[in-house]
N, C-alpha and C positions, 0 to 999 in steps of 0.2 A: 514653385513648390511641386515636389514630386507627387503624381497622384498616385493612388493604390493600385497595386494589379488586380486587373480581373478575377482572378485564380485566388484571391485574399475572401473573398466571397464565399467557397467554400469554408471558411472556418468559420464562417456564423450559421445560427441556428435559423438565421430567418429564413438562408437561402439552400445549405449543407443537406439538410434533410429532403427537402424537398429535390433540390439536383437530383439525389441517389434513389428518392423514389421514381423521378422517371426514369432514370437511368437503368434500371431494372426491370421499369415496366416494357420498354424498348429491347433492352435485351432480351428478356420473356418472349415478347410478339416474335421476332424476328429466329430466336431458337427454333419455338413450332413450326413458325411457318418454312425457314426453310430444309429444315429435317423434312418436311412434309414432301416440298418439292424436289428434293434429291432425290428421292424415297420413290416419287411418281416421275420423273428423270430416267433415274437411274435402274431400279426398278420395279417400273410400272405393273409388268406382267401379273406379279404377284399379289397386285392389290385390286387391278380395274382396265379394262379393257379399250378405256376413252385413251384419245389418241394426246400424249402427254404434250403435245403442242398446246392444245385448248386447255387443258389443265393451269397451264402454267400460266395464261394469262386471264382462265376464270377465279382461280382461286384467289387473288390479290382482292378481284372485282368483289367475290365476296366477304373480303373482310372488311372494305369501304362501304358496303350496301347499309349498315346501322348507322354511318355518319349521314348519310341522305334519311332516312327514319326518324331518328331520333334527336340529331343535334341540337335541333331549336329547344326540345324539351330540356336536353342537356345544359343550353346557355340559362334558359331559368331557372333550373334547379343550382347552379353556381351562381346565378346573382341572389339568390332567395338564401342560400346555406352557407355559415361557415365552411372555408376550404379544406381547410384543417380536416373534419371530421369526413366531408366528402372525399377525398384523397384516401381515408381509413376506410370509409365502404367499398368503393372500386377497386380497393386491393384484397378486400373480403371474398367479392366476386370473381377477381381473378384468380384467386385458389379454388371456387367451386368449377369454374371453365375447367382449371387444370386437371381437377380432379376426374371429370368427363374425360378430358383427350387421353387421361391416362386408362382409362379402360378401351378408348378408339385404340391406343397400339399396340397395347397388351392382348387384345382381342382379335386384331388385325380388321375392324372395324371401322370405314370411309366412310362412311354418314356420320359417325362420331366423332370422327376425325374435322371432317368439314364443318360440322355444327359448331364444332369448338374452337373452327376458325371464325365463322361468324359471331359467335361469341367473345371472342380476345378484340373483336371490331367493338364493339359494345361497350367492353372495357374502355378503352379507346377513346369512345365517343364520349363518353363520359366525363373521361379525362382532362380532352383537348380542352375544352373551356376553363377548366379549373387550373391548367397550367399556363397560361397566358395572360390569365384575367387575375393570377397572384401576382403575377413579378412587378406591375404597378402597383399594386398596394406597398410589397415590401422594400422596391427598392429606391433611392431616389433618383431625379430623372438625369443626371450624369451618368448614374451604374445602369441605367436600364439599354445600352446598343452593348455593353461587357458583359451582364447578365444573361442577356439572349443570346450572346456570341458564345458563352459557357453551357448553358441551356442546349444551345444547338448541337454545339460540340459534341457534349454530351450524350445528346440523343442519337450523331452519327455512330459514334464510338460505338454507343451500346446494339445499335443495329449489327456493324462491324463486328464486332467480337461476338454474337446473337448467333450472326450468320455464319460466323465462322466455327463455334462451337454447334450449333446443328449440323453444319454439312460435316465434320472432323466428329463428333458422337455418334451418329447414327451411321455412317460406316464404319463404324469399332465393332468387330466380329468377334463373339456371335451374341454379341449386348448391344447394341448399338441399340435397339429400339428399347428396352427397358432404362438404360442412359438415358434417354433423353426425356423419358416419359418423368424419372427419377426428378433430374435436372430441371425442370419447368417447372414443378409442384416445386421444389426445394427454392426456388427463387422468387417466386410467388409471394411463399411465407418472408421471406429476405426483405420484400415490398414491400408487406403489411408492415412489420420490425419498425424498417426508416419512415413510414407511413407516420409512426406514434408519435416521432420527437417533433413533425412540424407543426408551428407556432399557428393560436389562433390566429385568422384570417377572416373579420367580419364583413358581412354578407353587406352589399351596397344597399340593397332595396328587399328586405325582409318581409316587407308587406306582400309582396310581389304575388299573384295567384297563377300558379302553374297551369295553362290551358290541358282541356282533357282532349284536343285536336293536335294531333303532333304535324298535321300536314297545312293547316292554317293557320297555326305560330309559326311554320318554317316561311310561309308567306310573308306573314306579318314581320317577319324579323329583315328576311332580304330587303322588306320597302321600307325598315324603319334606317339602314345601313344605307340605302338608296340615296338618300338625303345629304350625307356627305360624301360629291362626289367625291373625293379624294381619297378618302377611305374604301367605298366601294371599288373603283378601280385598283387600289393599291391589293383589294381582296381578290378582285380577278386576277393581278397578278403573280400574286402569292400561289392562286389556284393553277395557273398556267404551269406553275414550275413544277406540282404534283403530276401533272398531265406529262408533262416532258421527263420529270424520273419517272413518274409510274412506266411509262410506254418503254423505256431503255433499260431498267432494271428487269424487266418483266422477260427481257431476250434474253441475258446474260447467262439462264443454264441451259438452252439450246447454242448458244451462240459459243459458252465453253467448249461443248461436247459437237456440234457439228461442224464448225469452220475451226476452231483452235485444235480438233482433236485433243481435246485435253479431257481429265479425269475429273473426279470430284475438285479435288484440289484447286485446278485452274477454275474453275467456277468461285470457288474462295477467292483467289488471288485478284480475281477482275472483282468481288465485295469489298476489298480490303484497301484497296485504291482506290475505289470511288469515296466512301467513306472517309478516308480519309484527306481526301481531297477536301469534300465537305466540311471536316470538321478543322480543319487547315484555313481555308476562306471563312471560316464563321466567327474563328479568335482572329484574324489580319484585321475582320471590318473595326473592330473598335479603334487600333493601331490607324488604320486608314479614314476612320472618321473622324479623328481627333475627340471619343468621349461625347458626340453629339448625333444627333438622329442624321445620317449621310444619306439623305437618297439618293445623292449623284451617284453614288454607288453600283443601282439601281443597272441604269443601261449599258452601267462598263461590267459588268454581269454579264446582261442578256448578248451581249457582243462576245462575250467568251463562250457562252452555252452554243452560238451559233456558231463561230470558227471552229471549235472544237469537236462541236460535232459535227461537221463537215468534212472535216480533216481524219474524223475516224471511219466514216464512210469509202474513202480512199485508204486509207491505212488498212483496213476490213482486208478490203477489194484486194489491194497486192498482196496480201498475205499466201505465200503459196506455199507452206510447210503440209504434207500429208502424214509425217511421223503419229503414232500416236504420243502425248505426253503428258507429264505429270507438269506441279506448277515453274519447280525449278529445271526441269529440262526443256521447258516452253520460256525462259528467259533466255536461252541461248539461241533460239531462233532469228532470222531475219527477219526484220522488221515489227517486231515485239515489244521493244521500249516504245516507238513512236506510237502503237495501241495505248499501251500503260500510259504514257505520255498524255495522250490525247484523253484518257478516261480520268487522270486525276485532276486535268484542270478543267476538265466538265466539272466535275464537283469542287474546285477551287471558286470556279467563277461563279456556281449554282448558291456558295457561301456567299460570294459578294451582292446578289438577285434578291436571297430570303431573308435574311437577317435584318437589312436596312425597313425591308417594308414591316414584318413584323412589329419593330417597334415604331415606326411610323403609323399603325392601326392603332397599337396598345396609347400613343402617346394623341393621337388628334379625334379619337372616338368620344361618345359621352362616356363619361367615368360611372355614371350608374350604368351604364350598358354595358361595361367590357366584355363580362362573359356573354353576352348574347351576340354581342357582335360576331366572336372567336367562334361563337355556335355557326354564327351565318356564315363564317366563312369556311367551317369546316362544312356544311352542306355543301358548299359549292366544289371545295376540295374534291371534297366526296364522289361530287356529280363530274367532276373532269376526272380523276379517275377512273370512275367506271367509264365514260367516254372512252377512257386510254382502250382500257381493255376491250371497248367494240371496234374502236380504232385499229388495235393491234391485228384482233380476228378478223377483221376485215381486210386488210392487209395482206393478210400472209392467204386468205383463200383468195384473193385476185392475183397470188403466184408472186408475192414482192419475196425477197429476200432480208434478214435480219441486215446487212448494211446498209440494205436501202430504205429498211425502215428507220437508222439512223440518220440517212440524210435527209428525209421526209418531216422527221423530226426539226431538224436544226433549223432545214426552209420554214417550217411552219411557224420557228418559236422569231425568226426574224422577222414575220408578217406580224405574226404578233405585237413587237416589240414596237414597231413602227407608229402599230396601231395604238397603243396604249399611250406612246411617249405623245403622239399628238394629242392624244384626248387631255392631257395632263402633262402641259410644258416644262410644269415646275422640276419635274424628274430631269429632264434635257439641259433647263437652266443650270442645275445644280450640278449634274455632272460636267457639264462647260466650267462652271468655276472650280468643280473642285478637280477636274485636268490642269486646269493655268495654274494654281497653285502648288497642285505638285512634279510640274515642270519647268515652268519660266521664274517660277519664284518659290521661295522657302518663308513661311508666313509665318511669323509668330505674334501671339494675340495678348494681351496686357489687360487682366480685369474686365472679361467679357461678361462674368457674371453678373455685372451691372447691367447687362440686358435685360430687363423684368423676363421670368416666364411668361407671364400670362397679360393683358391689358394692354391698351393705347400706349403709343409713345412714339413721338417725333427723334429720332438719327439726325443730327447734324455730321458735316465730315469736310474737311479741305477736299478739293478737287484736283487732283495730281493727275487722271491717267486716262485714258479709253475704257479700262477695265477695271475703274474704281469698281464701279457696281458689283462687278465678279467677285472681286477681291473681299468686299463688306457682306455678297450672299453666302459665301462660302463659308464664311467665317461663322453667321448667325446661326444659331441655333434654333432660330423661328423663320419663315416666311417675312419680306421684308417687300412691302409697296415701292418702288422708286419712282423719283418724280425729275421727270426727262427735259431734256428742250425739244420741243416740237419738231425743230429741222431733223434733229437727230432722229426720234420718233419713226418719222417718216421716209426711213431707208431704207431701197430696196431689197428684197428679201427678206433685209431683219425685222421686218416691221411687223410682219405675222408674229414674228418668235417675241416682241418686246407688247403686241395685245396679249396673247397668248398669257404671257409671264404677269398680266395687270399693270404692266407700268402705266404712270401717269404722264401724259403732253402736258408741259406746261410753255407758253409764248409771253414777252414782255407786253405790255398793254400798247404799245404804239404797232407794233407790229399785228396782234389780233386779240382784241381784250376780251372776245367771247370765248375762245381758248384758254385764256387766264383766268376767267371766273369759274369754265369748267372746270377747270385743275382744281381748283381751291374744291368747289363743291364736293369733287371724285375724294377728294385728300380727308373734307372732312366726315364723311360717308366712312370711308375707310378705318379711322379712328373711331367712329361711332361703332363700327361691329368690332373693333378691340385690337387693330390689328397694328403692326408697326411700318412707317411710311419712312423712309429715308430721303431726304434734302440735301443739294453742295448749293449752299445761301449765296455762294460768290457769283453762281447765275455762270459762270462761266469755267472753262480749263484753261488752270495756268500756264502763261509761256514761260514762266523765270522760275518756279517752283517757288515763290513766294505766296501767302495767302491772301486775297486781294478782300477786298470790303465785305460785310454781309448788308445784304442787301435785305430791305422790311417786308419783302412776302413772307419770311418766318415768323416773326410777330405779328402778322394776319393769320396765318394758321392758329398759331398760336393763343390770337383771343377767341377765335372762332369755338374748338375744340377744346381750351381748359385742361392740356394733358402734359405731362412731364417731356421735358427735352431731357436726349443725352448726346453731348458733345461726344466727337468720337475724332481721331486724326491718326492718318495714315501717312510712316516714317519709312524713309529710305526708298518710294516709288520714284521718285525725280529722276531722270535720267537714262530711265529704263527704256524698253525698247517701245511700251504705247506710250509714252508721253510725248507730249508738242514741244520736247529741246529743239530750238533753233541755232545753237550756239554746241560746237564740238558734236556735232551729229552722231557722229561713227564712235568716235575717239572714246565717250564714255560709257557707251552702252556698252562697249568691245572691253573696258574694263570691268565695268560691274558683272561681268561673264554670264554665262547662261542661265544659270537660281540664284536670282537678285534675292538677296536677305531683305525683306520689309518685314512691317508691323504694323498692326492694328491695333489703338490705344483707345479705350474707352473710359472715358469720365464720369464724375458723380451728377445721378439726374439733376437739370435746373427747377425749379418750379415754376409753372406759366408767370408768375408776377415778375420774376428774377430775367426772363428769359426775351432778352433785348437782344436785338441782334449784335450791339458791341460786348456784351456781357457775352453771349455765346461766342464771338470771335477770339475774345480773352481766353475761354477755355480750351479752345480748339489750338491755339496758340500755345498755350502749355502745354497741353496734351504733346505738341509735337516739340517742341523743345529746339535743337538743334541740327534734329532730321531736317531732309528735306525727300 
């Protein structure tokens, strides 16, 4: 059955209103702010005498300075309040900010100007909780990787077109500053408007008492987030990816006007690529995940953020046009696509990094915690940000050049990436299968739904391949325990990557029956915290693609534990390139060509009394029918 588009979400009221109120609040930020820095760019002279280098990378720092202040307070005042209502205040506020910057440029006044950028941060801050910590409420958990992928979208868009109606208004002569001062207030009120029609949105924990210490609930919040590691890392690297736009976006109106020789314009056009980039990877993840939380996603990201930016350090570097030029006579240059090039799939891949983790916070956090969580991670955000910008300034007074702060960049986000993928294998696991699957095989799934969300539950499955496991992780929706043969276990190199991943050793009892009683113990441990443990009963990989016995350690799990079995069998693997065919070796792998068509069928849960191991052979038999 075909599912809904993405894009079907804007015509409901749960999701439509709210879209367009950040959508505006995004555009809003992004108008001021960069009117502001074309303005100190372009010029400076006329407003302030600091050298528009430091400008350009202190002004960002202080419109992030209220997310390190204030967030935590922010995350409780969204789990304490309807969203609804809260989304109507912060758009209240952002009309009085505006009404401030509109005297900062009418006045030709930079402390007003400034104040009201730290103030649009505020807004902001505000915000951020209240837009991440709705979309679980209202969506369900199939819509929520399409939701965010629209959300994100969204938000590039509206930076995109933010940034591009600043830099394109406020050099409109001899309005340009009253334009935009017009345009900000006028959009404002636009935000309050769509602000009205979003749908209550009840507050998880009402009771809840707002600390009057905004700097020991930020404490308290990072050590209550601390606790799943998963989430907390997945929050550092959400933050990493702030740290790495903030630091490259923050070059872009020096880097138009000193090495591109370009004008306003070309400052836009390198906004308008990136963005779109972004907002391009943020609708492919849903596509690319299949509708389910994809972390694997995750390091085929950070792999492109690092090529790419690499690749633009070099690209930078050969650039050797000295013409002065506008955006479209800067496309005729040598070597100027391979720039563009290089900048949209920075934000291509930047879309495939953010999106998965996002809803991987939103979907494995406490649910009375959402918006506190999204608070602690916008701290953190916050705090790698401004990093950027000491980062930046540091940088350029030890004499670095804007290329080479992109290459610095992309080293760095590789060490990164390294780091994190080890701390948290499951990302690494995940993208290994979900590589195999959309290369060596074309997978399609039959009633996955029957995977419970949430609780215990034993996976049975035929054993066809080497890369059963990949093929059943990839597919899951949830984190899946496997339970190994010990020999296997114990292979060299893999054997970090399959602890790492929590598989379980299990050994027949003639061979080592203290092995065996651990498995069971780890297995039923595992179900006890709720988790799903996946079994091939046959104890072994077929040579003939037929399914051989089930063997009674599942029915020892199974009285152990008291939890629902779900048969599951894997159709059309036989043959393929990791199977044990001893018989036409070559011959049939070389027909079933490179994307072997298999299938993943899953069956109606058994109940523990039903759940014999010839009763589940029966189902896994059907299940597979006349595949092999």
């Amino acid at each position: 059955m075909s599912q809904p588009n993405q894009f079907s979400l804007l015509t409901q009221r749960r999701f439509g209103p709210f879209f367009w109120t950040q959508f505006l609040g995004a555009f809003n930020d992004n108008l001021f702010k960069t009117a502001l820095l074309v303005v100190l760019t372009y010029d400076a002279l006329s407003w302030t005498t600091l050298d528009p280098a430091l400008l350009n990378n202190l002004i960002p720092g202080l419109f992030i300075l209220p997310f390190v202040l204030f967030s935590a307070t922010a995350g409780q005042v969204a789990d304490k309040f309807d969203k609804g209502q809260l989304a109507r205040f912060v758009k209240l506020l952002e009309i009085a900010i505006m009404l401030v910057a509109c005297i900062g440029w009418l006045t030709h006044t930079l402390w007003l100007l400034v104040a009201a950028v730290a103030g649009m941060g505020l807004h902001s801050t505000l915000f951020g909780p209240v837009k991440y910590a709705y979309l679980p409420q209202q969506l369900k958990p199939e819509e929520l990787v399409g939701g965010n992928g629209v959300i994100e979208m969204g938000t590039f868009v509206g930076i995109l077109l933010g940034e591009v109606a600043g830099a394109v208004l406020v050099a409109t002569k001899p309005f340009g500053i009253e334009l935009v001062a017009g345009a900000t207030l006028g959009c404002a009120v636009l935000g309050l408007l769509a602000s009205w029609r979003i749908p209550p949105s009840p507050a998880p924990a009402p009771e809840l008492k707002i600390s009057r210490n905004p700097f020991a609930e930020s404490i308290r919040n990072l050590n209550f987030s601390r606790q799943n590691r998963t989430v907390f890392l997945s929050m550092l690297g959400n933050s990493w990816f702030w740290f790495y736009g903030a630091l490259v976006l923050a070059q872009f109106p020096l880097f138009a006007k000193d090495y591109l020789h370009g004008d306003h314009s070309v400052f836009v056009l390198l906004l308008t690529v990136f963005s779109l980039g972004i907002g391009a990877g943020s609708l492919l993840c849903e596509r690319l995940s299949g509708r389910k939380v994809e972390i694997g996603l995750v390091p085929f990201g950070s792999i492109g953020l690092s090529v790419f930016g690499i690749d633009l350090y070099f690209a930078s570097s050969a650039y050797a046009g000295t013409a002065a030029v506008d955006a479209f006579a800067l496309l005729a240059q040598p070597g100027v696509p391979r720039i563009l090039a290089d900048i949209v799939l920075i934000g291509i891949f930047g879309g495939f990094f953010i999106v998965p983790l996002f809803a991987l916070i939103q979907t494995r956090c406490d649910q009375k915690h959402v918006s506190r969580t999204i608070a602690g991670m916008n701290i953190l955000n916050a705090l790698f940000m401004v990093a950027s910008a000491g980062v930046a300034i540091l940088l350029l007074g030890q004499g670095f050049t804007i290329p080479e702060m992109f290459l610095v960049t992309a080293l760095l986000n590789a060490l990164v990436a390294v780091y994190i993928f080890s701390l948290v294998p499951e990302f690494l696991m995940r993208f290994l299968a979900w590589l195999l699957i959309h290369t060596v095989y074309r997978v399609r799934t039959v009633d996955m739904a029957r995977i419970p969300e949430q609780g215990p539950a034993v996976l049975v499955c035929n054993h066809v391949s080497y890369v059963d496991a990949l093929v059943i992780g990839a597919a899951s929706p949830r984190p899946i325990r496997f339970v190994m043969d010990h020999r296997i276990f114990k292979t060299p190199f893999l054997s970090w990557l399959f602890r790492a991943a929590k598989t379980i050793p299990i050994a027949p009892a003639k061979e080592d029956p203290w092995v065996m009683e651990k498995a069971f113990v780890d297995i039923a441990h595992a179900l006890h915290d709720g988790e799903l443990v996946c079994i091939f009963p046959e104890g072994k990989l077929t040579s003939t693609g037929e399914i051989s016995e089930f063997r009674a350690g599942i029915a020892k799990i199974v009285a152990r534990s008291q939890v629902p079995v779900i048969p599951m069998a894997l159709r059309g693997l036989w043959g393929s390139m990791f199977t044990r065919d001893k018989t036409n070796l070559f011959e049939r792998r070389i027909e079933r060509g490179v994307r072997s068509k298999l299938a993943l069928a899953v069956g109606l849960p058994v109940t523990p009394d039903k759940a014999t191991p010839e009763y589940l052979q029966e189902q896994v038999l059907a299940l597979r029918g006349d595949w092999k």
